[in-house]
C-alpha positions as CSV (number, residue, x, y, z in Angstrom):
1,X,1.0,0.0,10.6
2,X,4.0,1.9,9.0
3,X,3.6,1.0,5.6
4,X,3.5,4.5,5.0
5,X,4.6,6.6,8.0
6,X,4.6,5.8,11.5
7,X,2.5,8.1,13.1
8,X,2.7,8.3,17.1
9,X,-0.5,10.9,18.1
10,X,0.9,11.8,21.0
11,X,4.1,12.9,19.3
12,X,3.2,16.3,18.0
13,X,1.8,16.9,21.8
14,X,4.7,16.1,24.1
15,X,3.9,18.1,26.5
16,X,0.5,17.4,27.4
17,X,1.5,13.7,27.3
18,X,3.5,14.4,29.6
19,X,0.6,15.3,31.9
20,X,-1.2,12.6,30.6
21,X,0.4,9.7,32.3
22,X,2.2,11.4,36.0
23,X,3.7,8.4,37.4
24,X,0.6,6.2,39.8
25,X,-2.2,7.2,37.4
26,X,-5.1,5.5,38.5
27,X,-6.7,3.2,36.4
28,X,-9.9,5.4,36.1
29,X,-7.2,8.1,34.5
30,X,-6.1,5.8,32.5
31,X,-8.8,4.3,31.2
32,X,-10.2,7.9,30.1
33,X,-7.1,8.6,28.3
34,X,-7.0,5.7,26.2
35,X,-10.9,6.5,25.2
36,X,-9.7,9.8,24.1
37,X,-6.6,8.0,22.0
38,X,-8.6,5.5,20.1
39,X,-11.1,8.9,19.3
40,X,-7.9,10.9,18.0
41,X,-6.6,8.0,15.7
42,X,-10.2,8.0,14.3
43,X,-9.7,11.8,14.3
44,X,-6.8,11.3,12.1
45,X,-8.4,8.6,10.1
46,X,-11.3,11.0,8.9
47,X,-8.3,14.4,8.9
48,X,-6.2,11.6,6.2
49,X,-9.2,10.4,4.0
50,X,-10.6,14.3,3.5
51,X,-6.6,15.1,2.4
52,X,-7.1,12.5,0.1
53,X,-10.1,13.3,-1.2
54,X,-9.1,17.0,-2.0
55,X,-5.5,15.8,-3.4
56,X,-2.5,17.5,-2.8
57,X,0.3,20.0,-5.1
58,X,1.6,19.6,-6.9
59,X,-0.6,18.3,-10.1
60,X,0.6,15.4,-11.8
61,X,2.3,15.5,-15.2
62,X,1.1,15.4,-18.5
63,X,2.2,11.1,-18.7
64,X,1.0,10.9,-15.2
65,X,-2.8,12.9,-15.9
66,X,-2.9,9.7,-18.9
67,X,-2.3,6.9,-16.9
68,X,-4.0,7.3,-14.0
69,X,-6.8,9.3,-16.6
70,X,-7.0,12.6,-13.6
71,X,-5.2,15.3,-13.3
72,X,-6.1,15.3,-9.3
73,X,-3.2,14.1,-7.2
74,X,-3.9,11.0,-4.8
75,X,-7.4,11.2,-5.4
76,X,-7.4,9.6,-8.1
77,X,-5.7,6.6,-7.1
78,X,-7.5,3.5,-6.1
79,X,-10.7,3.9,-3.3
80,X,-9.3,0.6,-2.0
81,X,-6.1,3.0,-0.8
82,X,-8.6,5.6,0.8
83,X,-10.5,2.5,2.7
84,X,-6.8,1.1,3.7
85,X,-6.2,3.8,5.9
86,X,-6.5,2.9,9.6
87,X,-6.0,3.4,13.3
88,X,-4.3,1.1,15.6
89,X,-4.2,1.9,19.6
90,X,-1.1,0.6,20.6
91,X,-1.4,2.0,24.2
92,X,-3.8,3.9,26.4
93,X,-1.5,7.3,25.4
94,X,-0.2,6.2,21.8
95,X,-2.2,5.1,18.5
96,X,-0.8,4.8,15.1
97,X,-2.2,6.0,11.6
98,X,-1.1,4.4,8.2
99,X,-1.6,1.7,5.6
100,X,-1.0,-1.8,7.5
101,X,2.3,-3.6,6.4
102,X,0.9,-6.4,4.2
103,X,-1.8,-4.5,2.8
104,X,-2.7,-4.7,-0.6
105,X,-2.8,-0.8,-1.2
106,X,0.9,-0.8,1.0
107,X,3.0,-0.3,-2.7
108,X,0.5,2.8,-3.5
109,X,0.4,3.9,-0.7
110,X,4.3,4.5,-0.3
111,X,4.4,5.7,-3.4
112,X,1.4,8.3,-3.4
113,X,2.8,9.4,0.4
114,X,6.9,8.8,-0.4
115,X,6.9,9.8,-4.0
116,X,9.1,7.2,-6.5
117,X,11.7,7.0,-9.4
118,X,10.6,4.7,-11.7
119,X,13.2,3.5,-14.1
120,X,12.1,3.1,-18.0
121,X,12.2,-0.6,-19.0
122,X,12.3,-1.6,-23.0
123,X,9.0,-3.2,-22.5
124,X,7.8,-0.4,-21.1
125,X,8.9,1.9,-23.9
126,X,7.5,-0.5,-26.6
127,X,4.0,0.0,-24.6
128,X,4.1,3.8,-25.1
129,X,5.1,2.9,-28.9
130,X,2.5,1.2,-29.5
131,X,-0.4,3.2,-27.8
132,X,1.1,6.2,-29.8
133,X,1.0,4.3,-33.2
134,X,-3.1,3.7,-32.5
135,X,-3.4,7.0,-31.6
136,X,-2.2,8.8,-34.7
137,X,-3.8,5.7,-36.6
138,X,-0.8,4.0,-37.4
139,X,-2.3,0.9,-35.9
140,X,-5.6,-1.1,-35.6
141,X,-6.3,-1.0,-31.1
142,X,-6.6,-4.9,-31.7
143,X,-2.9,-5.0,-31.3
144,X,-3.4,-3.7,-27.4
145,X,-3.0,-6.4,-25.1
146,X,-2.6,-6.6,-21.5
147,X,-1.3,-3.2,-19.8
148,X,-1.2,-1.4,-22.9
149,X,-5.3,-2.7,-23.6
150,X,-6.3,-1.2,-20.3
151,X,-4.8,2.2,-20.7
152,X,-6.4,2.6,-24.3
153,X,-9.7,1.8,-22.5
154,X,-9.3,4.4,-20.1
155,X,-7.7,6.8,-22.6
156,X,-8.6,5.7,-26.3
157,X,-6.2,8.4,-27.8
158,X,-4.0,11.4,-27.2
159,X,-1.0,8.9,-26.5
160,X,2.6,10.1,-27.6
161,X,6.0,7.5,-27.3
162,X,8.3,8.1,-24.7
163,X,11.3,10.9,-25.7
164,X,14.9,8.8,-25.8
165,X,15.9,10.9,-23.1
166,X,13.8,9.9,-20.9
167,X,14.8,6.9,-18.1
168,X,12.6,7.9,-16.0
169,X,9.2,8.4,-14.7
170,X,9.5,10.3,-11.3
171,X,6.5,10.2,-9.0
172,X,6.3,13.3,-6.6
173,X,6.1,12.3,-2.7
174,X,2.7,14.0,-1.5
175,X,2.7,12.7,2.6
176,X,-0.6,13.1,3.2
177,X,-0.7,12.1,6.5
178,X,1.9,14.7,8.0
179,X,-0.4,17.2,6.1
180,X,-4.0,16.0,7.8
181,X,-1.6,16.2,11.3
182,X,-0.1,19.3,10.9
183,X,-3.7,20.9,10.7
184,X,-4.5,22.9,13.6
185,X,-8.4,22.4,13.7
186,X,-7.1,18.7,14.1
187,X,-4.1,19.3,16.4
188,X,-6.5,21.5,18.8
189,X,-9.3,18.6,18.5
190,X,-6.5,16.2,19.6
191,X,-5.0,17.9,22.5
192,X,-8.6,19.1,23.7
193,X,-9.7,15.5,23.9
194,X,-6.7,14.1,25.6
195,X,-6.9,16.5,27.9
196,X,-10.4,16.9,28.8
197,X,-10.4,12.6,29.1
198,X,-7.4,13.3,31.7
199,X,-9.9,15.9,33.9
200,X,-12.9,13.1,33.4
201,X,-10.4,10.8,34.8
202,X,-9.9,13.1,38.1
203,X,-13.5,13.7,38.1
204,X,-14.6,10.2,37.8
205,X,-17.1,11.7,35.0
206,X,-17.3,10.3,31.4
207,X,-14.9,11.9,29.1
208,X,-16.6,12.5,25.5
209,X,-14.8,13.4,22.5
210,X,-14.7,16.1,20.2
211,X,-14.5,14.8,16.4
């Protein structure tokens, strides 16, 4: 699942994994522990999609707010890319959090997480052309096709053609993921419920997690 990141829970926490699996752990232990791992990768799952939802800095640019019609970072990208964020339990102590390898939303998601350089093609240029010759009524929007159609939709004016000196479109990196992670009302969540499922384990009790 590291389409965007690989993201090992237990990494931030060292030291109480370390606690978390003392060499002879009993199954019970165990077994408690990876409860409490498959509750903090849907911890993080929840912790990513709220980052999402209340974007990130810094705002997009002006050619940016027009093609993706928001001035919001990441949120306004595709809901599939906020439903292609996932959990995977890949042991009773480790669980991963990401956009799978394969996914559809993997490309965005790299991009909205990683940031990008996009490099100016001519057609691309001609697109911009053209969108800024119906804005300033230069041209009917019948001669919109394709990519060039859909954007007018979205945005039927205000279009401007790309400066000469421009080669490229840069994309600022936002890593959304590291952010949700680095929160500490998550962080505490995280280490409380690995290791209060470690004392349920030595108890024989249930462990339940805090979300």
């Amino acid at each position: 699942m590291a389409a965007v990141a690989r993201v090992t829970l237990t990494g931030p926490w060292t030291k109480v994994a370390s606690l978390l699996h003392p060499t002879g752990a009993s199954a019970r232990i165990k077994r408690e522990i990876g409860n409490a791992t498959s509750a903090n990768g849907r911890l993080a799952v929840k912790a990513i999609r709220k980052v999402i939802q209340g974007g990130m800095s810094p705002a997009n640019a002006p050619l940016t707010v027009l093609i993706k019609g928001s001035s919001k970072p990441i949120a306004g990208v595709s809901g599939e890319l906020f439903k292609a964020i996932a959990c995977e339990k890949i042991n009773a102590y480790t669980a991963e959090v990401g956009v799978r390898k394969g996914d559809p939303e993997a490309n965005s998601a790299i991009v909205a997480h990683e940031g990008a350089r996009i490099k100016v093609t001519g057609k691309m240029r001609a697109m911009f052309a053209r969108l800024a010759d119906v804005s300033d009524g230069s041209s009917p929007a019948s001669i919109l096709t394709g990519r060039a159609a859909e954007l007018w939709r979205q945005r039927p004016g205000g279009w401007h053609a790309l400066k000469q000196g421009t080669t490229h479109i840069k994309v600022p990196g936002r890593p959304f993921i590291q952010k949700a992670l680095d929160d500490d009302t998550v962080r505490q969540k995280m280490g409380h419920n690995w290791l209060a499922a470690w004392a349920a384990g030595l108890n024989n009790t249930r462990f339940k997690a805090v979300t």
